[in-house]
TORTOR-169577 format. One record per residue (C-alpha): residue number from 1; residue in one letter; y, x, z. Coordinates in steps of 0.05 Angstrom, whole numbers, plus 5000, padded with zeros to 4 digits. Layout:
seq=NUM&type=a&y=Y&x=X&z=Z .
...
//
This chain:
seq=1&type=x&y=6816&x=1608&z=5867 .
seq=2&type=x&y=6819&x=1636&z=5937 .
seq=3&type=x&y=6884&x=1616&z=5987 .
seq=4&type=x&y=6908&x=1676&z=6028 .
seq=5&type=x&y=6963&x=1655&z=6081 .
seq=6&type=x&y=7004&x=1713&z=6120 .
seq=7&type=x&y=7070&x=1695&z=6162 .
seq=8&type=x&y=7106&x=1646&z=6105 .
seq=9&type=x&y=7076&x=1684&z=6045 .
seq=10&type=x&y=7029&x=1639&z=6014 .
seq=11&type=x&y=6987&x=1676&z=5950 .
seq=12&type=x&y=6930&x=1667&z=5910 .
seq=13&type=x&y=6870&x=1712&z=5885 .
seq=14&type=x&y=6859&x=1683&z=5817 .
seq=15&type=x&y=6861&x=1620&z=5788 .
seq=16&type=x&y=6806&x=1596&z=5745 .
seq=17&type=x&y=6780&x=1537&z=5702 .
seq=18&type=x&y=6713&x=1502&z=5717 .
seq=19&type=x&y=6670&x=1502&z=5659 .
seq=20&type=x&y=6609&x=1455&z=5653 .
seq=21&type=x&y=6600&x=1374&z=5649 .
seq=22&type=x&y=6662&x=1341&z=5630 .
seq=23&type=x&y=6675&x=1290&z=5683 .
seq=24&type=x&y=6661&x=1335&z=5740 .
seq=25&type=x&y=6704&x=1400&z=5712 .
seq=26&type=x&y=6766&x=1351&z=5694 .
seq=27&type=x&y=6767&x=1331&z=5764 .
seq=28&type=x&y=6760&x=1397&z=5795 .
seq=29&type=x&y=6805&x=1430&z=5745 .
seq=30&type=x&y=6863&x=1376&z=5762 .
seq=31&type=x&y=6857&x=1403&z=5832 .
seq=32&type=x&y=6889&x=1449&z=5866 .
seq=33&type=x&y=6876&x=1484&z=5936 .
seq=34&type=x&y=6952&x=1479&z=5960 .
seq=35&type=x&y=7013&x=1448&z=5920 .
seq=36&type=x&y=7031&x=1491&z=5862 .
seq=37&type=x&y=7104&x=1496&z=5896 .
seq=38&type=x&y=7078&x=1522&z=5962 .
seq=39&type=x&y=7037&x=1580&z=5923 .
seq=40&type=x&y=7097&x=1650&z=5918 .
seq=41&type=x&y=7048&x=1690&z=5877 .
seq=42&type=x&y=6983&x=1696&z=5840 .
seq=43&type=x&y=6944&x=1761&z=5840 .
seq=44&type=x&y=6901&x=1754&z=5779 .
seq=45&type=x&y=6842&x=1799&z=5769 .
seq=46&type=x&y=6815&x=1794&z=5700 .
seq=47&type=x&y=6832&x=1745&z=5638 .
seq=48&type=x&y=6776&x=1711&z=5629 .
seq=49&type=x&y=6786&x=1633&z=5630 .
seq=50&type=x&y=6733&x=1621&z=5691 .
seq=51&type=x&y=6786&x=1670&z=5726 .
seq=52&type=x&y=6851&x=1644&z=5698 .
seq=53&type=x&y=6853&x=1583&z=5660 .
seq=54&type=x&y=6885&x=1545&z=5709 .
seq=55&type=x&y=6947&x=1579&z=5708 .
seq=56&type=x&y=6984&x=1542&z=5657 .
seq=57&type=x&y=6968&x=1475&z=5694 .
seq=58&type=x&y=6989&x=1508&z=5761 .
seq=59&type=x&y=7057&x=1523&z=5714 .
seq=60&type=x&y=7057&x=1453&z=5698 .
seq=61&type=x&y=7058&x=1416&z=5766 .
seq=62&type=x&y=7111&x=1466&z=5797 .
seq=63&type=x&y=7094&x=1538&z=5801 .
seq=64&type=x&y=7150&x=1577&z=5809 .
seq=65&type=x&y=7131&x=1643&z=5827 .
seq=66&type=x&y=7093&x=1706&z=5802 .
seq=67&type=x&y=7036&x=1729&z=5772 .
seq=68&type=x&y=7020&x=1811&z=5773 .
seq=69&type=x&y=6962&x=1829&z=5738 .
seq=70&type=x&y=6943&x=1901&z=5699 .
seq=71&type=x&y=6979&x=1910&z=5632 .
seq=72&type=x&y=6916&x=1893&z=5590 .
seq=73&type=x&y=6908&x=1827&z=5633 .
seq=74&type=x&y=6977&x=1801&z=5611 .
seq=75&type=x&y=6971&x=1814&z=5541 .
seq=76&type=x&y=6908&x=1786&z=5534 .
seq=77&type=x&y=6921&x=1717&z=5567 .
seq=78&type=x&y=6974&x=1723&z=5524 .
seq=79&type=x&y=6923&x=1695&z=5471 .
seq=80&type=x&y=6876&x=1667&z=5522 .
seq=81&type=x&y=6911&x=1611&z=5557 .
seq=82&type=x&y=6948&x=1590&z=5493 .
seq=83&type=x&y=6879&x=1586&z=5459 .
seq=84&type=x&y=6855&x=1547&z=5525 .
seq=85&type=x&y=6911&x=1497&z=5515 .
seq=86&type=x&y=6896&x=1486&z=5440 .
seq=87&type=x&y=6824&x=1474&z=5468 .
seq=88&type=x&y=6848&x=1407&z=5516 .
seq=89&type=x&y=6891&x=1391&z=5471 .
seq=90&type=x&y=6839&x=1379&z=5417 .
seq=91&type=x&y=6787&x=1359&z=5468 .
seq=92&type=x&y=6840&x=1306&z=5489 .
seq=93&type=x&y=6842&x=1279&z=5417 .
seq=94&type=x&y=6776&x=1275&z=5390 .
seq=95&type=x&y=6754&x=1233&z=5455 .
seq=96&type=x&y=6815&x=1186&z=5445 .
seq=97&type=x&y=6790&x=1181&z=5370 .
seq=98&type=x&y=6717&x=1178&z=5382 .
seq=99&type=x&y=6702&x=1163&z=5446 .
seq=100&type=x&y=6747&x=1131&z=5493 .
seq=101&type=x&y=6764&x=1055&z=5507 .
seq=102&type=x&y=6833&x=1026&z=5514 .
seq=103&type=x&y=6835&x=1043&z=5590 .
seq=104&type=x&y=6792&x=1110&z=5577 .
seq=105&type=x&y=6848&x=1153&z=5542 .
seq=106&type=x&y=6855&x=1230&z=5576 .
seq=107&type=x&y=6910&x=1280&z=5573 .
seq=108&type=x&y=6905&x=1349&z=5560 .
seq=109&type=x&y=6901&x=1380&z=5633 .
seq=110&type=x&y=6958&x=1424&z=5599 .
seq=111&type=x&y=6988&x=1443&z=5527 .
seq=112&type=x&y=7004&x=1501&z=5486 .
seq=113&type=x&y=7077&x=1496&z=5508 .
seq=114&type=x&y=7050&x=1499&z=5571 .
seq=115&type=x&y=7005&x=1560&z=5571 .
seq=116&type=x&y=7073&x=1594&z=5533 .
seq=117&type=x&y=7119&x=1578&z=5592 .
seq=118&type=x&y=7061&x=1616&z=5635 .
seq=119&type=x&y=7084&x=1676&z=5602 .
seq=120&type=x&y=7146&x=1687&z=5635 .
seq=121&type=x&y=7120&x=1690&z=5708 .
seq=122&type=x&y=7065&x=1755&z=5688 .
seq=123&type=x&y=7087&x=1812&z=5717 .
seq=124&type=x&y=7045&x=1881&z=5700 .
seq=125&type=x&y=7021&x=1928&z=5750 .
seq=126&type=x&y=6987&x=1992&z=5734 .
seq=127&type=x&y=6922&x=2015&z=5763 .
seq=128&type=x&y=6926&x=2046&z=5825 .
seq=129&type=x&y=6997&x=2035&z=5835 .
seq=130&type=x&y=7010&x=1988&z=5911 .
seq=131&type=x&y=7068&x=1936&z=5898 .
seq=132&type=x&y=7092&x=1902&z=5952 .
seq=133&type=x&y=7074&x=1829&z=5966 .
seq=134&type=x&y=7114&x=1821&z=6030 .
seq=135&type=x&y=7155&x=1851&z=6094 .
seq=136&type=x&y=7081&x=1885&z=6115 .
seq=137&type=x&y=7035&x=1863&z=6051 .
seq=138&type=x&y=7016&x=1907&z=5999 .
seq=139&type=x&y=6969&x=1906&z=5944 .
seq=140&type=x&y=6933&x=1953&z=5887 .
seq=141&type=x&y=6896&x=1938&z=5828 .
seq=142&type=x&y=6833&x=1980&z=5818 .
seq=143&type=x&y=6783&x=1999&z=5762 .
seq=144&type=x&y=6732&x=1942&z=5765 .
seq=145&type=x&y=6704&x=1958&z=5697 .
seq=146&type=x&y=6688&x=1884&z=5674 .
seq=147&type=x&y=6722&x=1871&z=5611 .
seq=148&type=x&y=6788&x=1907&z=5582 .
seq=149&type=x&y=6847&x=1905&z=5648 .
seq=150&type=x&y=6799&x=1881&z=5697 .
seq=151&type=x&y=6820&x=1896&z=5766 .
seq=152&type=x&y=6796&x=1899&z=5847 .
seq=153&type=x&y=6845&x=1883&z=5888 .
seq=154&type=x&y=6865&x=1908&z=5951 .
seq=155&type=x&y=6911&x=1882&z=6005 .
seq=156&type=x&y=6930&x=1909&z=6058 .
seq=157&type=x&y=6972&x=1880&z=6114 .
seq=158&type=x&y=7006&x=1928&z=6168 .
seq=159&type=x&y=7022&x=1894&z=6229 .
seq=160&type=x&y=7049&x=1927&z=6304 .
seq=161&type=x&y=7015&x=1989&z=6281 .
seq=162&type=x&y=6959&x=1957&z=6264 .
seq=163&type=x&y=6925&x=1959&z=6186 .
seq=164&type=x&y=6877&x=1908&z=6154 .
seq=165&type=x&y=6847&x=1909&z=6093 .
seq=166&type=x&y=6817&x=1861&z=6042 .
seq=167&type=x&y=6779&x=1880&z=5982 .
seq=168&type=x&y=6770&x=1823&z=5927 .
seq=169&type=x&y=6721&x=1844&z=5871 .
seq=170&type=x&y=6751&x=1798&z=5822 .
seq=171&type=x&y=6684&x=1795&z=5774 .
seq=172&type=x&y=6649&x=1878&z=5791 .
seq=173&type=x&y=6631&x=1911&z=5724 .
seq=174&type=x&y=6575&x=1959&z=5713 .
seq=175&type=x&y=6562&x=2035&z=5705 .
seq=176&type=x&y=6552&x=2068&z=5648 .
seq=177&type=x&y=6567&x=2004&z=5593 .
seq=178&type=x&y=6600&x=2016&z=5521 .
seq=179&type=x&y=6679&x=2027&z=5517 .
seq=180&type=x&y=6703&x=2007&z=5587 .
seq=181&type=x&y=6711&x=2062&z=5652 .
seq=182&type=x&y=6657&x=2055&z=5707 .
seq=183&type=x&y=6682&x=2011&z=5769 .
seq=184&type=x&y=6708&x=2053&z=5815 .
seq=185&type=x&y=6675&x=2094&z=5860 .
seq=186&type=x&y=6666&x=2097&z=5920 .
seq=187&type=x&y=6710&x=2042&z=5940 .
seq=188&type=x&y=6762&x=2046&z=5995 .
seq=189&type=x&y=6746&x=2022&z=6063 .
seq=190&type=x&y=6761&x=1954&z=6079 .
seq=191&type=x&y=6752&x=1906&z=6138 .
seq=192&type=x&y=6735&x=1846&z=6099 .
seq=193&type=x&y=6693&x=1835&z=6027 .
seq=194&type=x&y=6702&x=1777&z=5978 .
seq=195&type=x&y=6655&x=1795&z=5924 .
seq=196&type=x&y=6619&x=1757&z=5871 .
seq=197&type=x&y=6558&x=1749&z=5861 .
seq=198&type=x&y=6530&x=1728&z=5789 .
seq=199&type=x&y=6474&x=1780&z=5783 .
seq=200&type=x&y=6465&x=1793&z=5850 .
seq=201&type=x&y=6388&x=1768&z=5845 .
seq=202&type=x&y=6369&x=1810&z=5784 .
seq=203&type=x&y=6366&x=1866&z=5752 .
seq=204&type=x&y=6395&x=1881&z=5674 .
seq=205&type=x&y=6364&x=1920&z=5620 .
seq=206&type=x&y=6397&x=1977&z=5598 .
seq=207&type=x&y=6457&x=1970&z=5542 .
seq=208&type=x&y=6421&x=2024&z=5505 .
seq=209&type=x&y=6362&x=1979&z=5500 .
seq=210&type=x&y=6406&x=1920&z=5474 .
seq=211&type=x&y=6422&x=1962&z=5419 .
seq=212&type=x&y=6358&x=1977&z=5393 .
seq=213&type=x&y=6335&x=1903&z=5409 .
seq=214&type=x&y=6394&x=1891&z=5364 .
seq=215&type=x&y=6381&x=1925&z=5310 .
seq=216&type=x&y=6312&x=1908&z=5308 .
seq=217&type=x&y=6330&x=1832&z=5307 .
seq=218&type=x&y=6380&x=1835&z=5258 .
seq=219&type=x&y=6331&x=1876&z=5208 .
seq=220&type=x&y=6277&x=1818&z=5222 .
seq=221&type=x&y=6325&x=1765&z=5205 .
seq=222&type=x&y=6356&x=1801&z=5132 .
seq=223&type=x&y=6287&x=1821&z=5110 .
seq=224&type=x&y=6267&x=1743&z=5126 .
seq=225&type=x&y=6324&x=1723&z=5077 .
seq=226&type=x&y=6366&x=1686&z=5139 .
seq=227&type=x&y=6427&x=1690&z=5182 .
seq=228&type=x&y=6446&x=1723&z=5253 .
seq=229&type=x&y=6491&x=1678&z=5301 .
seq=230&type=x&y=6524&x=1707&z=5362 .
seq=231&type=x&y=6560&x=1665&z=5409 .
seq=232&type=x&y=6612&x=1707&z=5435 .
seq=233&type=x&y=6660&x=1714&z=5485 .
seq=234&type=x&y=6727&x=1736&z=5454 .
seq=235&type=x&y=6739&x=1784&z=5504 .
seq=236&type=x&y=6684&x=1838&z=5519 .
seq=237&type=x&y=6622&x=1818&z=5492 .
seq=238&type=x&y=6647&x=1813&z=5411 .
seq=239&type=x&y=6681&x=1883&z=5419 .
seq=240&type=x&y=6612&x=1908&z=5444 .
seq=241&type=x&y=6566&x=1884&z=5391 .
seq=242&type=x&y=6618&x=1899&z=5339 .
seq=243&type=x&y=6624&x=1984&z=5370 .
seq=244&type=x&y=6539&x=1979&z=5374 .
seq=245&type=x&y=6538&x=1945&z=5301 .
seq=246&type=x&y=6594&x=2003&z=5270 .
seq=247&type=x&y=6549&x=2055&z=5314 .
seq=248&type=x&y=6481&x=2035&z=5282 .
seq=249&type=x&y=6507&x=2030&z=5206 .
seq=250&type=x&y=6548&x=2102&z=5218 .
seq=251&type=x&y=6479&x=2134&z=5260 .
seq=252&type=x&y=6439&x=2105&z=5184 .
seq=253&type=x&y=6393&x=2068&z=5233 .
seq=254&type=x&y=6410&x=1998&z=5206 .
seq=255&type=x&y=6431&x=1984&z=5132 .
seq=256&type=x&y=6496&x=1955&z=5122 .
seq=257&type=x&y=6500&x=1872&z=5130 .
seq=258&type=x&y=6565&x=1838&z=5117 .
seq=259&type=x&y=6592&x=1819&z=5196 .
seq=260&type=x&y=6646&x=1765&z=5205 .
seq=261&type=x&y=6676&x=1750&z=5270 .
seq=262&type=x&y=6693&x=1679&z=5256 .
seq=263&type=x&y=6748&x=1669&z=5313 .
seq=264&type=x&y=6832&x=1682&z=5313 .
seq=265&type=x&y=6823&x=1691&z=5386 .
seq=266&type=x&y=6768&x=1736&z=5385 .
seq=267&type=x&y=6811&x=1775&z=5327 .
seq=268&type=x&y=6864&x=1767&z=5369 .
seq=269&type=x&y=6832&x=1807&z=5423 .
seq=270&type=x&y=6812&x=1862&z=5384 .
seq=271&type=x&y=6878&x=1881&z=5372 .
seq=272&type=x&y=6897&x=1874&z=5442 .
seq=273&type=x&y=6826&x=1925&z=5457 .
seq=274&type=x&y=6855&x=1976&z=5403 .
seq=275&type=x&y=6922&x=1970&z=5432 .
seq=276&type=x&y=6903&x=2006&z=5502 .
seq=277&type=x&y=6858&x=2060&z=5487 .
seq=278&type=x&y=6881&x=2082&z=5568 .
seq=279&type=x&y=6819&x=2035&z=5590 .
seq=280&type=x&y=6762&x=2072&z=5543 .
seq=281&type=x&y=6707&x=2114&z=5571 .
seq=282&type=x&y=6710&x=2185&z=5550 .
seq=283&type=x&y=6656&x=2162&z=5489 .
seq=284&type=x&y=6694&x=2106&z=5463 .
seq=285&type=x&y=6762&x=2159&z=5466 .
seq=286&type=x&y=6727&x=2211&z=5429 .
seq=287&type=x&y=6703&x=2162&z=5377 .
seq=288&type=x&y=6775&x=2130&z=5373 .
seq=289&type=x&y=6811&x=2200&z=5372 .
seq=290&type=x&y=6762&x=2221&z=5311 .
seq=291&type=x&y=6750&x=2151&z=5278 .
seq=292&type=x&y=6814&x=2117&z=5294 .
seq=293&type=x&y=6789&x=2052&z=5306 .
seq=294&type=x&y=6721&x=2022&z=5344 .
seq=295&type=x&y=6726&x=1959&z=5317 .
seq=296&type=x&y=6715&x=1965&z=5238 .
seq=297&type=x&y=6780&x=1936&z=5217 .
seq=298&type=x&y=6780&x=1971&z=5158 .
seq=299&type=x&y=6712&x=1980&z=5139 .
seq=300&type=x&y=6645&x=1930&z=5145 .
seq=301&type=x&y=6677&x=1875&z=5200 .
seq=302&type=x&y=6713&x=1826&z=5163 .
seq=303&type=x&y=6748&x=1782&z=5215 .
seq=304&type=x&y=6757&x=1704&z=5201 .
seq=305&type=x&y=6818&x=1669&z=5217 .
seq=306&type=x&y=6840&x=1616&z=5166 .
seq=307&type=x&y=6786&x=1554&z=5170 .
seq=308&type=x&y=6772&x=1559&z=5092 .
seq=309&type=x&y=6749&x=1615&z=5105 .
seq=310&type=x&y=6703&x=1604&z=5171 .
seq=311&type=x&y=6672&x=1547&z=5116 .
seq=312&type=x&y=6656&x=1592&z=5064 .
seq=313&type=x&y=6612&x=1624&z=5116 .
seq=314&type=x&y=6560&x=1565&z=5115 .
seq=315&type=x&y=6558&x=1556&z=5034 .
seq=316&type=x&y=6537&x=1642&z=5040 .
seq=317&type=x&y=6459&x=1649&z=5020 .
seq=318&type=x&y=6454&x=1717&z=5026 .
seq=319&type=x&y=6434&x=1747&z=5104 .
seq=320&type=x&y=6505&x=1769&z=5143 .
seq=321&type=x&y=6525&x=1774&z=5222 .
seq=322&type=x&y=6565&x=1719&z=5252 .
seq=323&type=x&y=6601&x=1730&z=5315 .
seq=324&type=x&y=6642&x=1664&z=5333 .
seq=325&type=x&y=6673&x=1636&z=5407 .
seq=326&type=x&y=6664&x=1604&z=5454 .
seq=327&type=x&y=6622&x=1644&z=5486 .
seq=328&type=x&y=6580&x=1579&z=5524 .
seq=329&type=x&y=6579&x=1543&z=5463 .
seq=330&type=x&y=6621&x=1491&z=5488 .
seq=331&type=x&y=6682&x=1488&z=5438 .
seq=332&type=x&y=6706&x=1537&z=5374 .
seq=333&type=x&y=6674&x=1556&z=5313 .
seq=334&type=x&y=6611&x=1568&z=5343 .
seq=335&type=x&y=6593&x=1498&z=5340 .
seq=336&type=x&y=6606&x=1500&z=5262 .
seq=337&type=x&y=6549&x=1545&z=5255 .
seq=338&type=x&y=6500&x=1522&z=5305 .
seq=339&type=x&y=6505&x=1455&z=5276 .
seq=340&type=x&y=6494&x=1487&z=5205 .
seq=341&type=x&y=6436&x=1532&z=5228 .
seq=342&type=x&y=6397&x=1517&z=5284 .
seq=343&type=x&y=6349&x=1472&z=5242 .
seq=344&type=x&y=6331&x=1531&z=5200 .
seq=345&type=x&y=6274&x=1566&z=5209 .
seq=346&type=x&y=6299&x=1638&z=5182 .
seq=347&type=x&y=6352&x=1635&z=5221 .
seq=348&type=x&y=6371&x=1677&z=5294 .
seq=349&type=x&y=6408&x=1645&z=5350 .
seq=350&type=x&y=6415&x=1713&z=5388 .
seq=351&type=x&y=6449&x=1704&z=5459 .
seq=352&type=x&y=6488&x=1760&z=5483 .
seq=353&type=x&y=6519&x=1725&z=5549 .
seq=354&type=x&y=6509&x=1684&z=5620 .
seq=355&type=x&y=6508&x=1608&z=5600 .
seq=356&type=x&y=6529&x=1573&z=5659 .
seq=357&type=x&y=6498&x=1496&z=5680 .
seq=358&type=x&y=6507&x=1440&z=5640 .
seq=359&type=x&y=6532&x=1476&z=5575 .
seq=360&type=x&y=6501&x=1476&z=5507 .
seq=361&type=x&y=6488&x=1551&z=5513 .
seq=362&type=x&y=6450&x=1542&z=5566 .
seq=363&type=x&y=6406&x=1489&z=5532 .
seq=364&type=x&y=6398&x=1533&z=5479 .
seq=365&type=x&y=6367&x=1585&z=5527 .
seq=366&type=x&y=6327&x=1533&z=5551 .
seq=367&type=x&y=6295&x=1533&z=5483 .
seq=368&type=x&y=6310&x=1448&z=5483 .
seq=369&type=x&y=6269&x=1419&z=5429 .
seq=370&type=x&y=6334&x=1386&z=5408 .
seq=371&type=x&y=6405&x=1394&z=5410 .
seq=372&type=x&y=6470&x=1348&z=5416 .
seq=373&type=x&y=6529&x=1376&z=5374 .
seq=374&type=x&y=6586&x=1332&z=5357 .
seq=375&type=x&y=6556&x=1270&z=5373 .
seq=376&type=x&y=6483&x=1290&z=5334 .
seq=377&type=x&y=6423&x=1310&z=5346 .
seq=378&type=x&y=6390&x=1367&z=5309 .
seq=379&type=x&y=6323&x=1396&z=5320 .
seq=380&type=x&y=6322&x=1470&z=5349 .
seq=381&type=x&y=6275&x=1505&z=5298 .
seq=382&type=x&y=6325&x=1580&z=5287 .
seq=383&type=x&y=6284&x=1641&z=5330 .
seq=384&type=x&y=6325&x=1644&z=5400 .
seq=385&type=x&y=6338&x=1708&z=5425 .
seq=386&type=x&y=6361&x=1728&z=5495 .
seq=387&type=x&y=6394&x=1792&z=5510 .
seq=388&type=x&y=6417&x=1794&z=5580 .
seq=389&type=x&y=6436&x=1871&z=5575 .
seq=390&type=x&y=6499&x=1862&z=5550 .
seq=391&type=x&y=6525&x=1826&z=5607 .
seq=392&type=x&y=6590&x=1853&z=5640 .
seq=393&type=x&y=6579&x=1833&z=5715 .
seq=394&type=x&y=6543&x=1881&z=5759 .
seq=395&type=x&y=6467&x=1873&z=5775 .
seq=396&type=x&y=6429&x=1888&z=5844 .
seq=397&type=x&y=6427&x=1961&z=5830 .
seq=398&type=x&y=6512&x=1962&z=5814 .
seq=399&type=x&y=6515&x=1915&z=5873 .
seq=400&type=x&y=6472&x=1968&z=5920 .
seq=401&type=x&y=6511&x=2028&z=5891 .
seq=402&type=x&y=6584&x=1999&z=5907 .
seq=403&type=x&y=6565&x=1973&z=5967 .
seq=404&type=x&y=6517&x=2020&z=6013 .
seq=405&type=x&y=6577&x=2068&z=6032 .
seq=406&type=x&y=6624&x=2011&z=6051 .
seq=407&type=x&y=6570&x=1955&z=6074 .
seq=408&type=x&y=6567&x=1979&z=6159 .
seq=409&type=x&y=6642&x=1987&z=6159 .
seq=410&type=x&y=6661&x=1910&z=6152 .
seq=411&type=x&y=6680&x=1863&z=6196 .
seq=412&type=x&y=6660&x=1806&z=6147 .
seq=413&type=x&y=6641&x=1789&z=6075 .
seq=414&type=x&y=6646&x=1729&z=6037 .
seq=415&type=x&y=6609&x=1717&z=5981 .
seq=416&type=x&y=6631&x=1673&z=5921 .
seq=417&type=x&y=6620&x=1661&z=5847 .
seq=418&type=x&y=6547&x=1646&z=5836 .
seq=419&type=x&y=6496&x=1596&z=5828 .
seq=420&type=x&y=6446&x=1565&z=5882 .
seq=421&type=x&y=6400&x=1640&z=5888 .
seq=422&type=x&y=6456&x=1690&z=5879 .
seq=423&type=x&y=6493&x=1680&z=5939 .
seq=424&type=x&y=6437&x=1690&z=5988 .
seq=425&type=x&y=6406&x=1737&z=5951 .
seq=426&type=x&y=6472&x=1780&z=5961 .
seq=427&type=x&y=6483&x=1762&z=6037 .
seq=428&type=x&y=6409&x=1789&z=6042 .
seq=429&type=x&y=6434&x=1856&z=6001 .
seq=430&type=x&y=6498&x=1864&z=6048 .
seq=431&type=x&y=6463&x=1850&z=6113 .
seq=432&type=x&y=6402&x=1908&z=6093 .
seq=433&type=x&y=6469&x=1945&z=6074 .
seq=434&type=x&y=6493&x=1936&z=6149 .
seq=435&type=x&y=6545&x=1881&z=6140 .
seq=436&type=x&y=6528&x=1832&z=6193 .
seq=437&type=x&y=6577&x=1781&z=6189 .
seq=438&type=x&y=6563&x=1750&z=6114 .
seq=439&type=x&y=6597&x=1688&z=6101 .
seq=440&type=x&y=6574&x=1633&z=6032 .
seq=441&type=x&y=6635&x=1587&z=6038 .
seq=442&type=x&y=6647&x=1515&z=6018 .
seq=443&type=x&y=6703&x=1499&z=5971 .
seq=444&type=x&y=6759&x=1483&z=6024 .
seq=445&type=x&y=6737&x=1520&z=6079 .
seq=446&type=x&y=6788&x=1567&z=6121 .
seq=447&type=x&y=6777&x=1625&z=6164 .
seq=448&type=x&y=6826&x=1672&z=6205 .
seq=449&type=x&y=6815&x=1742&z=6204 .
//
């Protein structure tokens, strides 16, 4: 969440939910940066929860304004935050019932009713169409080609003949990955850069190589008589395995295993993906114009929604797929299944996704000998798999490509979303690039520009 103040207009660039040990994200996510009632707008880039999961509660406590984001973007947090609320909401309740002592009890840091009353204040802005924020503020949402409606945005304040521009990168998406258009390129000019930085310190393998990886592991697993479990994120990552897995069984490369995604809100955001075939790559249109669908709706992908249902799933023998949320491994159905297969030895865990600190996906990674889920231990004894290539956020190499033609023009770049390596390692790549002014800052600090 990122405070921009201009001559009375107060606005913010996102506004996202902390994810990661309990205590420490309650606090920070019952903070905000300003009072809700001073903030006039948001300007949201993407719907992913890290990015706007605090919106409801900035609802809650007096928002009053707006909040423009890309069509896609609205509709899907229009199953996002109300799933987010759900989320507290039972968070809230099991640790009142389990955990908490008489002057322990938590509220929800918002509800359902209050994610729904969020609704109201979206406001949809096309791609490449500049809306005006103010007497001399504009701004424009551009291609960042993260997930479904993610958007860069620019602003651009005109003052006494005079023009500056700011170019927020939202999360940056990479070139050349299934379904979604390529960030786009080159980027206009601007005089200051706030740009993630998740994968600033690496490079990914290729998405093409995912696939295979993923076929091969799957095969392993059936003829091995066990299961496949996928943590997911709902938005993105399930769509992709589920257009590689439809790919693979039409190309006759990988016999046909029953696939369940075991989530409403991952179901949820398939619809909203088939719904605005205007953000598909010229592949994924061709295969929608001649197939219809990506997303095996009506043919091999059964999608879960009722909870009998997402039960009958552990009492299966036979080898399947199972693609459940959330995509850390922190709440949902996912925990369901860990807790009913990590102990088993023919089993997968296959990670598809970043795990942040602190979560249970992340332990998993870690390969932990043991793991905590609802309150017991089990011993981790399911093959782990790791396959980083699907990841949405750029790399080094995206990073390099976006940035060398803009990099010598700016005045200054800040540099935010990532751990304790990524941000230097991305000053270092913007100051080879010609930036020389790279700024890492500090929740609460201010600069004029």
């Amino acid at each position: 969440m990122h405070v921009l103040r201009h001559d009375g207009l107060t606005l913010s660039l996102d506004c996202g939910l902390y994810q990661g040990r309990r205590e420490e994200s309650r606090q920070l996510n019952q903070q905000f940066p300003v009072r809700p009632g001073e903030l006039g707008m948001v300007l949201l880039s993407h719907a992913h929860i890290d990015h706007s999961g605090r919106l409801p509660g900035l609802v809650k406590h007096g928002f009053g304004g707006r909040i423009f984001a890309t069509p896609p973007t609205c509709d899907l947090c229009g199953v996002l935050l109300p799933d987010s609320a759900h989320i507290q909401e039972e968070d809230a309740r099991f640790w009142n019932e389990k955990r908490a002592t008489d002057g322990g009890r938590i509220q929800p840091l918002y509800t359902v009713e209050d994610a729904r009353a969020t609704m109201p204040h979206f406001e949809s802005i096309s791609y490449n169409t500049q809306f005006r924020l103010g007497s001399d503020c504009w701004a424009t949402f551009i291609e960042a080609g993260h997930i479904l409606g993610s958007g860069m945005v620019i602003l651009e304040i005109n003052r006494n003949g005079r023009s500056r521009r700011i170019l927020f990168t939202g999360d940056a998406g990479r070139f050349q990955v299934p379904i979604l258009k390529d960030p786009t390129e080159p980027l206009p000019e601007c005089d200051y850069l706030i740009t993630e930085c998740t994968y600033a310190d690496r490079r990914h393998e290729n998405p093409t190589d995912m696939k295979e990886r993923l076929c091969r592991i799957i095969t392993e697993t059936r003829r091995g008589g066990g299961k496949v479990i996928i943590p997911a994120f709902s938005v993105g990552r399930t769509q992709t395995i589920i257009y590689f897995l439809i790919q693979l069984f039409m190309e006759g490369r990988l016999e046909e295993v029953p696939v369940f995604v075991d989530s409403p809100l991952s179901t949820a955001a398939t619809e909203v993906f088939a719904r605005h075939p205007e953000c598909y790559d010229r592949e994924a249109l061709q295969t929608w114009g001649r197939e219809g669908d990506l997303f095996g709706r009506s043919g091999p992908v059964r999608y879960i929604t009722e909870v009998d249902e997402s039960k009958a799933l552990n009492d299966m023998r036979e080898p399947c797929v199972i693609l459940a949320a959330s995509g850390m491994c922190e709440a949902g159905r996912i925990l369901h299944h860990l807790k009913n297969h990590v102990a088993n030895e023919k089993d997968t865990i296959c990670i598809v996704g970043f795990m942040a600190q602190h979560t249970l996906g992340r332990r998993i990674v870690e390969r932990r000998e043991e793991l905590r889920i609802f309150g017991r231990t089990y011993p981790l004894l399911a093959r782990v798999e790791i396959l980083n290539g699907f990841s949405a956020h750029a790399d080094v190499d995206d990073f390099r490509r976006l940035y060398t033609p803009l990099a010598g023009r700016l005045k200054r770049a800040f540099v935010v979303h990532g751990e304790q390596k990524q941000p230097p390692a991305m000053r270092a790549l913007l100051q080879e690039l010609g930036c020389r002014d790279v700024v890492i800052p500090s929740p609460g600090d201010r600069f004029s520009i």
